[in-house]
C-alpha positions in Angstrom: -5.4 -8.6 -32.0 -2.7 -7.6 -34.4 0.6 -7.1 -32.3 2.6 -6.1 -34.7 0.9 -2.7 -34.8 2.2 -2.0 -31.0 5.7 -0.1 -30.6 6.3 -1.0 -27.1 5.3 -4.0 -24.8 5.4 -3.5 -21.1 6.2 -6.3 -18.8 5.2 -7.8 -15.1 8.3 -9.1 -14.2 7.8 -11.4 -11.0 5.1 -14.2 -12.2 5.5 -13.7 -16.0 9.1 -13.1 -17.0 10.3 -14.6 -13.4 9.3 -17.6 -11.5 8.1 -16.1 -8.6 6.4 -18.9 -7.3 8.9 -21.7 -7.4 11.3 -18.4 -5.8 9.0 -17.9 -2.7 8.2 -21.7 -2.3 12.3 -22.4 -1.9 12.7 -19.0 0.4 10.1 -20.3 2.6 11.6 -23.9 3.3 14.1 -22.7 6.0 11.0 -21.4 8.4 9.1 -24.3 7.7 11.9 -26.5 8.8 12.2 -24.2 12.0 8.3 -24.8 12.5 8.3 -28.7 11.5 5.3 -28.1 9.2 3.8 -29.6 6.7 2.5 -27.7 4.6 1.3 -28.3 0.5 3.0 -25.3 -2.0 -0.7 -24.2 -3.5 -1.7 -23.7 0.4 1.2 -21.9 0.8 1.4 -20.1 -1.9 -2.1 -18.5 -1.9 -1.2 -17.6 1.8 1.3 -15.9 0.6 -0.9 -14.5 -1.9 -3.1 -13.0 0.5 -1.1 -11.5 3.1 1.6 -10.1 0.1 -1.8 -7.9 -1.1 -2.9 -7.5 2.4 0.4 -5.8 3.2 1.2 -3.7 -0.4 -2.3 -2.1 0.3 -1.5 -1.1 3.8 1.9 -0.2 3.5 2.0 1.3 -0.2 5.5 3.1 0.3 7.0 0.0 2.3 10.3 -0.5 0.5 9.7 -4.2 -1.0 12.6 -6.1 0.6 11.2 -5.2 4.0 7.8 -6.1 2.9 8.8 -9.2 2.4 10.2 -9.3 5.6 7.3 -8.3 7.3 4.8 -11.0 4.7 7.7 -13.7 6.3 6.7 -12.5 9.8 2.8 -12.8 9.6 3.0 -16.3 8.0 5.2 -17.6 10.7 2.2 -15.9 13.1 -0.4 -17.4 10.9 1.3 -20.6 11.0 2.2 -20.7 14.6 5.6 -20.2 14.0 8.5 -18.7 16.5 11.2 -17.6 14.0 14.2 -15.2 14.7 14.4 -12.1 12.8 17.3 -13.1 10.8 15.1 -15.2 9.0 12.5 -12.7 7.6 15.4 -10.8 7.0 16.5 -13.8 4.5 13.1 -14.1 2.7 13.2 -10.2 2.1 16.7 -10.5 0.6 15.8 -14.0 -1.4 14.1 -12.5 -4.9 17.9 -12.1 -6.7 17.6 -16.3 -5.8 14.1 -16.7 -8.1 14.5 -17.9 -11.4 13.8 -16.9 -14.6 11.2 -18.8 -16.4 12.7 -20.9 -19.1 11.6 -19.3 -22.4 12.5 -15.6 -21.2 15.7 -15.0 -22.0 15.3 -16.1 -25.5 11.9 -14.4 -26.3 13.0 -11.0 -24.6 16.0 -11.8 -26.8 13.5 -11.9 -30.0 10.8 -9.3 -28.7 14.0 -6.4 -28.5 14.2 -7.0 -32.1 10.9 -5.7 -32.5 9.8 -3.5 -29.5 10.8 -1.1 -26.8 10.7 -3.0 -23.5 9.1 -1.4 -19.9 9.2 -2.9 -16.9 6.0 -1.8 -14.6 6.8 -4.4 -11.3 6.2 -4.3 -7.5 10.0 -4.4 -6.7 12.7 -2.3 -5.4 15.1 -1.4 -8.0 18.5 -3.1 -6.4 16.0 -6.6 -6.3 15.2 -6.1 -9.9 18.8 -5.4 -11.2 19.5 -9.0 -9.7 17.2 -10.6 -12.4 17.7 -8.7 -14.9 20.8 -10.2 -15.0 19.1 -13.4 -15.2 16.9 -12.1 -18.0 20.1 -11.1 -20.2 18.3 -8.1 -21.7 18.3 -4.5 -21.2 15.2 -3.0 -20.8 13.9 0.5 -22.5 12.5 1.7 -18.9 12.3 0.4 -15.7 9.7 1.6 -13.3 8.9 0.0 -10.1 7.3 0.0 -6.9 10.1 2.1 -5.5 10.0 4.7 -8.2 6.4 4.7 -8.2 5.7 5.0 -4.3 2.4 2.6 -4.8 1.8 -0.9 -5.5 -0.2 -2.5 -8.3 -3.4 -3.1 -8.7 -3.2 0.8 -8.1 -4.3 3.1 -10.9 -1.6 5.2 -10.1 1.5 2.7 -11.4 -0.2 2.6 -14.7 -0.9 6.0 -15.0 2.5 6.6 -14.2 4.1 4.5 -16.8 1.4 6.1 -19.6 2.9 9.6 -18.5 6.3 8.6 -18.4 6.5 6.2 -21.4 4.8 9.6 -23.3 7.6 11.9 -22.2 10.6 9.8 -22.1 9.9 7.5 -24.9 7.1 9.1 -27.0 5.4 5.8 -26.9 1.2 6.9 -27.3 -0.8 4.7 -24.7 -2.2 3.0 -28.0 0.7 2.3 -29.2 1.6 0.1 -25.7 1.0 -3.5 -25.1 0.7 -4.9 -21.5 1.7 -8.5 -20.8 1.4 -9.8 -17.4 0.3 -13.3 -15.7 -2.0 -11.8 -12.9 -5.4 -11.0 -13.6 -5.7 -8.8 -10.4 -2.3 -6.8 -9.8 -2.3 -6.1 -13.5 -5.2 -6.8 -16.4 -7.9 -5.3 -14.0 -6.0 -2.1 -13.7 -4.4 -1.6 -16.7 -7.9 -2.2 -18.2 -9.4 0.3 -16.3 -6.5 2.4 -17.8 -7.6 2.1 -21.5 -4.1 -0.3 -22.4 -4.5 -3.5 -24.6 -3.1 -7.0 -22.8 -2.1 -9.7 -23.2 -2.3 -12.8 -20.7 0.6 -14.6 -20.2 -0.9 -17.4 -18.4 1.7 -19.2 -16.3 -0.7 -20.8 -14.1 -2.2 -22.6 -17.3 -3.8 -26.1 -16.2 -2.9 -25.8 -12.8 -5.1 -25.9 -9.7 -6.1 -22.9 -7.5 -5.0 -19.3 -7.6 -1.4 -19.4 -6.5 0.2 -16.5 -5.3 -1.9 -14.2 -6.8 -5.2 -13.2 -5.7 -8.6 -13.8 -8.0 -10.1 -10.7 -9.3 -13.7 -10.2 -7.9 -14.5 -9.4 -12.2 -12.7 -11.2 -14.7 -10.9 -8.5 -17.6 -11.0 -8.3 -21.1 -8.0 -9.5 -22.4 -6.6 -9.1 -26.3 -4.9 -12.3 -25.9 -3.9 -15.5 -23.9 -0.7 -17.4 -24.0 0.3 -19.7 -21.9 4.1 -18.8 -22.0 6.2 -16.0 -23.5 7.9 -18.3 -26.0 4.2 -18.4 -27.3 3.8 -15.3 -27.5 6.7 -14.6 -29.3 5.5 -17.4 -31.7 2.4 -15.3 -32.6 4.4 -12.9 -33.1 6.3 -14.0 -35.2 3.8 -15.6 -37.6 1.7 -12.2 -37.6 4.6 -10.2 -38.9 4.8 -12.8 -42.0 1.5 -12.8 -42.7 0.2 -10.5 -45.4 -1.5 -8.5 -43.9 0.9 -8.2 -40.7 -2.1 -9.6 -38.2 -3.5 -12.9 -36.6 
């Protein structure tokens, strides 16, 4: 695929620009404590995995704070955990604690030089503003799960940022690139909307699925990178290559 011919590149934030999973393993240490369990981070994890989808599908206008909340509340049931309120209320209010990968800031940094930057992510907008501090860039358009009123892997976020990146932007749906670590919340769909992608594969060479479901179909993808910094890498060899591609 020849990036360089793309004028925008659009983002999942929590999972490929943010390290989601290292954030939710530390939130969910205090319950559990409370619950004296063991239990392994990929087991965790996928539970989280599952019962986050669960609940975005059945709640698609839940405001995401207090669907985190509520994801806290069935694990501490699933796990046979009693647990005050206070502390779902904790985990909901724990995403400005995740932290950034470490080669986003600096690739962002590069990738502004060159594109316009979208966020399409399954946040509320005050939890986002939190790490886009961390991310030390400022973003072309931010739409999320607030704005959006569904939750990916629905069609309607990405036709909603094809719409709106044609009107505010005048960014052509060909001319935007989709980069995003889950297969299911985002390649499936935004394959199924006609957009190019790119896998940003921050699971590479580990075990399981994480904290993101499997896709029942795997997509086609127009790349696969391992981290952003890699990416950018690619990047920046195709744009000093004669012919501008890889």
């Amino acid at each position: 695929m020849d990036f360089t011919r793309f004028k925008a590149l659009s983002f999942d934030v929590y999972g490929t620009l943010i390290d989601w999973e290292t954030g939710i393993w530390n939130a969910l240490q205090p319950l559990l404590s409370v619950g004296n369990r063991s239990i392994c981070r990929n087991e965790a994890l996928e539970a989280y995995g599952e019962v986050e989808t669960m609940q975005e599908a059945e709640t698609p206008s839940l405001h995401y704070r207090t669907l985190l909340a509520v994801v806290h509340a069935r694990l501490a049931r699933r796990w046979g955990i009693s647990a005050h309120a206070d502390l779902h209320e904790r985990f909901g209010g724990s995403v400005p604690d995740w932290p950034a990968f470490p080669d986003s800031r600096e690739a962002l940094g590069y990738l502004k030089q060159h594109y316009r930057l979208v966020v399409l992510s399954n946040i509320d907008d005050e939890s986002f503003a939190a790490s886009n501090r961390t991310l030390g860039v400022t973003f072309d358009a931010v739409y999320t799960a607030e704005n959006i009123g569904t939750y990916k892997p629905d069609s309607n976020n990405f036709n909603f940022l094809i719409q709106r990146l044609d009107q505010e932007l005048g960014i052509q749906q060909d001319e935007l690139l989709h980069l995003a670590q889950s297969l299911y919340h985002d390649h499936v769909p935004a394959e199924a909307s006609g957009l190019a992608t790119v896998w940003i594969d921050r699971r590479f060479g580990m075990e399981g699925s994480g904290a993101t479901k499997r896709p029942h179909k795997l997509p086609k993808i127009g790349g696969h990178f391992p981290t952003l910094a890699e990416f950018s890498a690619a990047h920046r060899a195709a744009s000093k290559s004669p012919k501008g591609g890889t």
